[in-house]
Rosetta silent file (secondary structure, phi, psi, omega in degrees, C-alpha in Angstrom):
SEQUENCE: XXXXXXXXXXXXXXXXXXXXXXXXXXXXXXXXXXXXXXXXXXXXXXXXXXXXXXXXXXXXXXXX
SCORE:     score description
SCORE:     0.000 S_00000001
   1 L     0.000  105.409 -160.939    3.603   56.749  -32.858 S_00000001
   2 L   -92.918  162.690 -155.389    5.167   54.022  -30.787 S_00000001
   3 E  -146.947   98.112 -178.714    5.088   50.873  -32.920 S_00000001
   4 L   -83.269  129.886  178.432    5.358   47.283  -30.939 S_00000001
   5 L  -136.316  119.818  169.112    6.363   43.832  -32.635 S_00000001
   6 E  -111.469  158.860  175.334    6.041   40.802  -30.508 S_00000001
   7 L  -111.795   76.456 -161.672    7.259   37.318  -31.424 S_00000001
   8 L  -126.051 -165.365 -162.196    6.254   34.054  -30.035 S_00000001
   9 E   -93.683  124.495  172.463    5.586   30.417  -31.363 S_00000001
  10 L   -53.611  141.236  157.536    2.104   29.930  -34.187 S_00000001
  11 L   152.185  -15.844 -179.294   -0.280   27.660  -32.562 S_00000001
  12 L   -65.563  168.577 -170.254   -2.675   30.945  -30.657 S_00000001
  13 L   -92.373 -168.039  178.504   -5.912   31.048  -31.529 S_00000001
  14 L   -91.039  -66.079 -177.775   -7.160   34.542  -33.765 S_00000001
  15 H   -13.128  -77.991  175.059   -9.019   34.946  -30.068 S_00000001
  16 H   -49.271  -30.799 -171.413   -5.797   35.322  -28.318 S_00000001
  17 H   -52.286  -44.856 -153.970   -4.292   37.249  -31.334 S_00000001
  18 H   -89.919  -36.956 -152.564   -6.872   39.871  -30.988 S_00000001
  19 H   -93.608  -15.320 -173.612   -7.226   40.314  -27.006 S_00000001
  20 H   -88.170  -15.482 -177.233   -3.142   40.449  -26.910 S_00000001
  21 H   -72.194  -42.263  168.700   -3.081   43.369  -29.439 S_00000001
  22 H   -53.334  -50.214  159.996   -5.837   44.927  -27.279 S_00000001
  23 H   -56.236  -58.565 -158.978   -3.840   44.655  -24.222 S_00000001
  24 H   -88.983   -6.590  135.720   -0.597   45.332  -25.008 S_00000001
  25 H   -51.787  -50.301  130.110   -2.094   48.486  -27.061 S_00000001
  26 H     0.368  -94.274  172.738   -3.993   49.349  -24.066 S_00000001
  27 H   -21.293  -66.619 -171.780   -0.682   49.116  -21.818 S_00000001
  28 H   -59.170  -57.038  179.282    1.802   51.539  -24.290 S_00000001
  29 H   -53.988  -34.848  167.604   -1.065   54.059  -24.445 S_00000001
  30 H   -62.189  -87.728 -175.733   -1.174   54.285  -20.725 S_00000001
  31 H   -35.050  -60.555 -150.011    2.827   54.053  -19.912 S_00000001
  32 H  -104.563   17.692 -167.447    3.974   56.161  -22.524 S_00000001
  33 L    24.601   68.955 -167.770    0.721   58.278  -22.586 S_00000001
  34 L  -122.761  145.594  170.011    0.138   58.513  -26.368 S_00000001
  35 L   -33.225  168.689  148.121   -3.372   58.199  -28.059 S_00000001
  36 L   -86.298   -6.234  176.924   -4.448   54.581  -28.598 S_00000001
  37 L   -64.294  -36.866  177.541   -4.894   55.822  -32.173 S_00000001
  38 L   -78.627   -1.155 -172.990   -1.150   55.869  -32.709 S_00000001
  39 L  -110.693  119.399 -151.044   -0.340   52.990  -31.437 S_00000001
  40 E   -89.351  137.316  176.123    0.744   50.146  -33.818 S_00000001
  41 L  -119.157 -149.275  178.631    0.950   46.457  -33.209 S_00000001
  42 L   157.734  103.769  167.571    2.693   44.058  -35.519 S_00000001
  43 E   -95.564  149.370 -171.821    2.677   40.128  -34.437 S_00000001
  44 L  -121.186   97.220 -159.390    5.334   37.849  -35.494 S_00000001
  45 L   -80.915   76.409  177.731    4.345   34.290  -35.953 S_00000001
  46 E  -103.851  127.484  157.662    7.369   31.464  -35.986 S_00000001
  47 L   -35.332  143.702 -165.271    7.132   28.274  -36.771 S_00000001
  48 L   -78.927   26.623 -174.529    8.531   25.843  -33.718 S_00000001
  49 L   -98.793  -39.186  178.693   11.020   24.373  -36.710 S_00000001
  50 L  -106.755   43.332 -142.791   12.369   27.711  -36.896 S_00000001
  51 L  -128.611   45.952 -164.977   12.624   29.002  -33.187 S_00000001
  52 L   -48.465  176.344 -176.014   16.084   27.436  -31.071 S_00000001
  53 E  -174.668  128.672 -173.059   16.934   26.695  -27.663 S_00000001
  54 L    16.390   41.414  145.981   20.358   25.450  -27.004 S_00000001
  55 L   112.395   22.366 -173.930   21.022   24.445  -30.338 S_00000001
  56 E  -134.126  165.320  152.522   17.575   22.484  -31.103 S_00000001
  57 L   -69.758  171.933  171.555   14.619   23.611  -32.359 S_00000001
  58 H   -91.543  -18.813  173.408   11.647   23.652  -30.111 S_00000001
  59 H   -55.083  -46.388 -154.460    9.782   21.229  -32.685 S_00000001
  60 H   -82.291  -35.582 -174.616   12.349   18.889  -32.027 S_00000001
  61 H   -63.571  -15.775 -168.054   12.973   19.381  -28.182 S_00000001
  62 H   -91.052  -35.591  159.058    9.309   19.073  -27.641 S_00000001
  63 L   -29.008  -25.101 -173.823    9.902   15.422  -30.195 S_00000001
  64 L  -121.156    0.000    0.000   12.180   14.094  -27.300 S_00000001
């Protein structure tokens, strides 16, 4: 059962949410040939306060 967790920055819409689980489910079941039934998606939502980039947040680099 391969099991996927992506991570990016909150701000997508539930639109995007839904069409990226469809794709990148879609993708693993192809490459790794596995049902699409087994295949688990798990999004990780971070705030840009808690997200760095050379030693800033991205809230704040996008602030300057």
């Amino acid at each position: 059962m391969p099991f996927i967790q992506v991570t990016f920055i909150e701000g997508r819409t539930s639109e995007q949410k839904e069409r990226l689980i469809e794709e990148v489910s879609k993708t693993v079941s192809s490459v790794l040939d596995a049902p699409l039934e087994t295949v688990r998606v798990c999004l990780n939502e971070i705030p840009s306060t808690h997200w760095g980039i050379a030693g800033k947040s991205i809230q704040r680099r996008q602030n300057e």
